[in-house]
ZAMARGU-4260 file (C-alpha; in steps of 0.2 Angstrom, whole numbers, plus 5000, padded with zeros to 4 digits):
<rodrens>
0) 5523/5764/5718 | 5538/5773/5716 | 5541/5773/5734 | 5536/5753/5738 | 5550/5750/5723
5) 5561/5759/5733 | 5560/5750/5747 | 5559/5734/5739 | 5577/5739/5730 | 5583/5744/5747
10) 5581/5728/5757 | 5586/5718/5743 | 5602/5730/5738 | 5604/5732/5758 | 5606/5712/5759
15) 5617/5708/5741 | 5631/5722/5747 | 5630/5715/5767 | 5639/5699/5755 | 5653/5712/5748
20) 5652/5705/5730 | 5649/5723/5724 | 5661/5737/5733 | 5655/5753/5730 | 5638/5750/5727
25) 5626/5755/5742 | 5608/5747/5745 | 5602/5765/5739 | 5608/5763/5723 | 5597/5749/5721
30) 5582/5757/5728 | 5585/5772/5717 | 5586/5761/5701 | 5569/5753/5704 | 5560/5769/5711
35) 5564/5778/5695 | 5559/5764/5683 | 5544/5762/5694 | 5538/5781/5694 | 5542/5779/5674
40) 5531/5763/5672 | 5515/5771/5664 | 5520/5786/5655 | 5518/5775/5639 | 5498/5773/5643
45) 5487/5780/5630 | 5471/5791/5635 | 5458/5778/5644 | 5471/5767/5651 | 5473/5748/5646
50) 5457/5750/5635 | 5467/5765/5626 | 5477/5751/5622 | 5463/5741/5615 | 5458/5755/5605
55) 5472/5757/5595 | 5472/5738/5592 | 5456/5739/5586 | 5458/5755/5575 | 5471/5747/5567
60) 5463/5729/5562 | 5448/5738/5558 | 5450/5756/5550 | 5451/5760/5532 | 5463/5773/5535
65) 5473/5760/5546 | 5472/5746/5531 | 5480/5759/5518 | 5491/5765/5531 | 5501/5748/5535
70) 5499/5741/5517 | 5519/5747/5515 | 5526/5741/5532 | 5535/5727/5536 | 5528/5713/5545
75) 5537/5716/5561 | 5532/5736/5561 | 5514/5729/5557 | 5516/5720/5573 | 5522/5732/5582
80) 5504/5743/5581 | 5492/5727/5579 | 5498/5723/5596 | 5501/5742/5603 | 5508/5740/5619
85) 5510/5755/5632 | 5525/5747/5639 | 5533/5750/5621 | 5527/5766/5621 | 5533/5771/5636
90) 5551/5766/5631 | 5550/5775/5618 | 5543/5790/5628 | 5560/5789/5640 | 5572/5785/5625
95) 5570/5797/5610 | 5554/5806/5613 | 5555/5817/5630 | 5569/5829/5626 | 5570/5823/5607
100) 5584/5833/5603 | 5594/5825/5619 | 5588/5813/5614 | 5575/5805/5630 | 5578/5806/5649
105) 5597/5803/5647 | 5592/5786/5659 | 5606/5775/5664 | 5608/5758/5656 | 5600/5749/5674
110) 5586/5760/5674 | 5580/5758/5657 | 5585/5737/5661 | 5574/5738/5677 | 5559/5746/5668
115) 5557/5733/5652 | 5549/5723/5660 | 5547/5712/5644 | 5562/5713/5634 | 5554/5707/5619
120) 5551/5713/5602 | 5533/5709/5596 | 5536/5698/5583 | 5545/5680/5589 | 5535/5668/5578
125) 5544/5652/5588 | 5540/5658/5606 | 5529/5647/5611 | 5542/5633/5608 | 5556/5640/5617
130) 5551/5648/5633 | 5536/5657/5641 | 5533/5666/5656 | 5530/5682/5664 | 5544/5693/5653
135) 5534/5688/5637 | 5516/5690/5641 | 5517/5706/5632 | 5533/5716/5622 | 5546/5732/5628
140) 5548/5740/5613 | 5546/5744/5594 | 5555/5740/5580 | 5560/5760/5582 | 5569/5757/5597
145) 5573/5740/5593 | 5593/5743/5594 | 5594/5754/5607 | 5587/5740/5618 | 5599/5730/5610
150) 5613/5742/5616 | 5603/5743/5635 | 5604/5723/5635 | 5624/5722/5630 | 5630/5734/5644
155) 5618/5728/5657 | 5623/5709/5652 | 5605/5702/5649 | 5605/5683/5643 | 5598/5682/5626
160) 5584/5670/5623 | 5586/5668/5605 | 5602/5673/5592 | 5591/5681/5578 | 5577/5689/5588
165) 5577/5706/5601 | 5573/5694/5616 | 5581/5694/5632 | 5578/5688/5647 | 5572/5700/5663
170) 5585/5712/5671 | 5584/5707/5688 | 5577/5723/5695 | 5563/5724/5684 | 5555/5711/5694
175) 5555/5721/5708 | 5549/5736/5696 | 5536/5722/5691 | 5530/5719/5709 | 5528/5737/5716
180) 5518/5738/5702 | 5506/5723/5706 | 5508/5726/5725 | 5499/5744/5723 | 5488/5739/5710
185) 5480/5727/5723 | 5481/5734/5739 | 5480/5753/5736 | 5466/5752/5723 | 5459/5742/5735
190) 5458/5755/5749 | 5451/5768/5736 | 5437/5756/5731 | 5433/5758/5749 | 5434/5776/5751
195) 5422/5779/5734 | 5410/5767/5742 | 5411/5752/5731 | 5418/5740/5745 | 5411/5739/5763
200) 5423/5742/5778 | 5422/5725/5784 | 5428/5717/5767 | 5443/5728/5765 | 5448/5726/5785
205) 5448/5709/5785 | 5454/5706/5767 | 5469/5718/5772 | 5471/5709/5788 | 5473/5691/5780
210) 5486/5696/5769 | 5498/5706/5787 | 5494/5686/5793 | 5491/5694/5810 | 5476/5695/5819
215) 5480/5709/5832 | 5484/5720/5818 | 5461/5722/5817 | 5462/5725/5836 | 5475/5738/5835
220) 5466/5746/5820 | 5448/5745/5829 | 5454/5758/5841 | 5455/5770/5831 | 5442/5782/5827
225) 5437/5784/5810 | 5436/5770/5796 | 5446/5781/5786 | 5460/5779/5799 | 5461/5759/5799
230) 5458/5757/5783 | 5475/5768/5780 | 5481/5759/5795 | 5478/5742/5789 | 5483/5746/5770
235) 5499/5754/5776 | 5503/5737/5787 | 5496/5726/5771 | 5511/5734/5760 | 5523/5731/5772
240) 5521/5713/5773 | 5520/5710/5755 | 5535/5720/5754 | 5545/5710/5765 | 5539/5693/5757
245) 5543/5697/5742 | 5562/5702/5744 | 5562/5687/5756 | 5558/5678/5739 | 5569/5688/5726
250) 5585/5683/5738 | 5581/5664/5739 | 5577/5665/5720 | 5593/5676/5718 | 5605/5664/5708
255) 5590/5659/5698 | 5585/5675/5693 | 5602/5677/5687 | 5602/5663/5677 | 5587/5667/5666
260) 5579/5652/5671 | 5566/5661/5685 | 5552/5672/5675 | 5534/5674/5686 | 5527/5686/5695
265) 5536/5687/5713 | 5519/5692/5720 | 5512/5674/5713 | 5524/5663/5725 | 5523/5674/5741
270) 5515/5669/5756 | 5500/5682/5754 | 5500/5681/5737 | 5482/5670/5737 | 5475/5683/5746
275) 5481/5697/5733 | 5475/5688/5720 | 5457/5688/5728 | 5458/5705/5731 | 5462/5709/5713
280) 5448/5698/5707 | 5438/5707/5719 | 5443/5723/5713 | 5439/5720/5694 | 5420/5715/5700
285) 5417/5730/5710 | 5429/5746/5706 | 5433/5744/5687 | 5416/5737/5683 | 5406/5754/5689
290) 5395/5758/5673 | 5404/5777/5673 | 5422/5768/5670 | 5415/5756/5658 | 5406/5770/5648
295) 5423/5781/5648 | 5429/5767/5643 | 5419/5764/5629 | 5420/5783/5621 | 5440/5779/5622
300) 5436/5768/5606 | 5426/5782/5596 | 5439/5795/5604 | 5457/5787/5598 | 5451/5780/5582
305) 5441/5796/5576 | 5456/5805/5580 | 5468/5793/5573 | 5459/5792/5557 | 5457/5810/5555
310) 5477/5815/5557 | 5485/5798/5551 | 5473/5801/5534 | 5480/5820/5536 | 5497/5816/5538
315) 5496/5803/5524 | 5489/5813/5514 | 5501/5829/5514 | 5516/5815/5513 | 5509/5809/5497
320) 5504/5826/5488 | 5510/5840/5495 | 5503/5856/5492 | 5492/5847/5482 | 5483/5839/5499
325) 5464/5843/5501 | 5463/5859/5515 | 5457/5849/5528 | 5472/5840/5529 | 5483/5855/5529
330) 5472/5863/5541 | 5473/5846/5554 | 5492/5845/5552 | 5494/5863/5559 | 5486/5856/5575
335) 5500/5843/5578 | 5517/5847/5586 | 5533/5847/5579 | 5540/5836/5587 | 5526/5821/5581
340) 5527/5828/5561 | 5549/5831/5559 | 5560/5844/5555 | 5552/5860/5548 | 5534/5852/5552
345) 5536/5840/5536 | 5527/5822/5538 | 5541/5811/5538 | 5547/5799/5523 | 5545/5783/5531
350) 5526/5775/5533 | 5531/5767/5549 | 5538/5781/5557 | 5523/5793/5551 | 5512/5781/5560
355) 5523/5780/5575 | 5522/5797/5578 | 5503/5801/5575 | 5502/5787/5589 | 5514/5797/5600
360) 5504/5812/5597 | 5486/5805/5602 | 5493/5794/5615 | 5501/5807/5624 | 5484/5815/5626
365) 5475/5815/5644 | 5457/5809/5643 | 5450/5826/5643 | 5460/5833/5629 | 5458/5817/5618
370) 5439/5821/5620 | 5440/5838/5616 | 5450/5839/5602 | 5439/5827/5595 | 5425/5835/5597
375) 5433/5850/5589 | 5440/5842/5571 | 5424/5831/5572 | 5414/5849/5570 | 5404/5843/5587
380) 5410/5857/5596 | 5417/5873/5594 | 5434/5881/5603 | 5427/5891/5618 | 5411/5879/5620
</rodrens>
């Protein structure tokens, strides 16, 4: 993804600096902005992907633990979990939690720009009446890194949406971030549905040659050998086009873009973009329906909200009665890192930012480990089994 990003940031910069409106800048720079928010785009995702995501939702609309532990928050920091979003978390990732006494990557102002793609907070109550569109399906950031966005939206000169609410509309390059992500998500996912045998050869073929739009690219591809070979071929060809359609469409919508008043998908309004949503419906039926990733994604419920009961009780706990916390929870809080307790490995005083970071510590598990730490405080397994 990083790469079709850069590329797409290339042609575009390559034709905006041909105009000479911006001395100084290179096409480069814009192909280095958008590849690095795009290789950043899903370092937020919890364990088990998007239905991580759901788990979390649910863990928190339906957990004991999660009712007593958002009684003292604010309405907007309740949001801010109800509706976990991995696009949030992965700001939060870049911005205060990787290299926390930095603090975060240390990414300029464009990048961090390019990479939200929906610079909204969670909580707007009159959004529906003002303006939707594809920079408000979801939200960018918590309340936590509510004014550090603010900060990134000043210096970058993002037009706000509304004077009492973190809304903004799109930095330009994020949809570019935004369409090397749906580019890849189609077309590359689709070649691996073929090479894991849950797509037949002919469908991905001539799928993939609808959306190049040229015939003799199949003939050129039917040369080759192995099915492995065109498929790659083919797929290669495939991202090139769309590529090329959508900068075509990011200049013409340039000044609109600019203006705030432009906010879908690119990848909707390009010439192959029929055909890529086929293959993405496609895709949904075949590869992320097998019954192994709808049963891993089923133990991602148990998983993330055993584990979040079990350290958000802990945490809660040892913040309410110190020494005076049962074992168990002294115990579990020896198990989390510093970094997601506070200085000197106390539970921090807020209740919203002691819930933000058992969320950053289970979400920044892998599958595996989620699984087997479970296991382990859950008594199921034993270390070294």
């Amino acid at each position: 993804m990083a790469s079709v990003g850069r590329s797409l940031g290339t042609i575009v910069g390559s034709a905006i600096c041909e105009r000479g409106e911006l001395p100084g800048f290179h096409a480069s720079d814009f192909g280095a902005i958008v590849s690095a928010a795009a290789l950043a785009h899903d370092l937020g995702n919890p364990p088990f992907g998007h239905s991580g995501e759901d788990a979390i939702r649910v863990w928190f609309e339906t957990s004991k633990v999660a009712q007593d532990a958002r009684m003292p928050l604010k309405k907007n920091e309740q949001q801010d979990i109800q509706y976990f979003e991995g696009n949030a978390q992965g700001f939060r990732l870049i911005t205060r939690l990787q290299m926390p006494d930095n603090p975060g990557l240390r990414l300029t102002c464009a990048t961090l720009g390019a990479f939200t793609k929906y610079p909204i907070e969670a909580l707007i109550p009159d959004k529906n009446h003002t303006h939707e569109g594809a920079s408000t399906k979801k939200f960018g950031f918590f309340q936590s890194e509510r004014e550090f966005f603010t900060e990134v939206a000043n210096r970058c000169g993002l037009i706000r949406r509304l004077a009492l609410h973190a809304w903004w509309a799109r930095h330009p390059l994020a949809f570019l971030v935004e369409a090397a992500d749906d580019i890849c998500y189609r077309l590359v996912d689709f070649e691996d549905g073929f090479r894991l045998g849950y797509l037949e050869y002919e469908e991905v073929r001539d799928r993939f040659v609808r959306v190049i739009g040229d015939d003799s690219a199949r003939l050129k591809a039917e040369r080759m050998h192995e099915k492995k070979e065109r498929v790659e071929f083919l797929r290669a060809l495939a991202i090139g086009v769309a590529v090329q359609q959508t900068a075509e469409l990011f200049l013409a919508k340039e000044n609109e873009i600019l203006a705030g008043e432009f906010d879908q998908s690119l990848i909707d309004a390009i010439p192959a973009g029929a055909e890529l949503e086929a293959i993405k419906l496609r895709s949904v039926e075949t590869i992320y329906s097998t019954t192994r990733g709808v049963e891993i994604e089923a133990a991602g419920f148990a998983v993330l909200g055993g584990l979040l009961d079990d350290f958000v009780a802990a945490v809660s706990d040892v913040a309410r009665r110190g020494k005076h916390a049962s074992p168990r929870s002294r115990k579990l809080l020896r198990l989390i890192p510093e970094q997601s307790l506070g200085p000197n490995r106390e539970p921090d005083t807020s209740p919203y930012q002691r819930l933000l970071r058992m969320i950053d510590f289970v979400s920044g598990m892998t599958d595996s480990y989620a699984v087997s730490l479970y296991k382990k405080v859950r008594g199921i397994s034993l270390p070294g089994q």
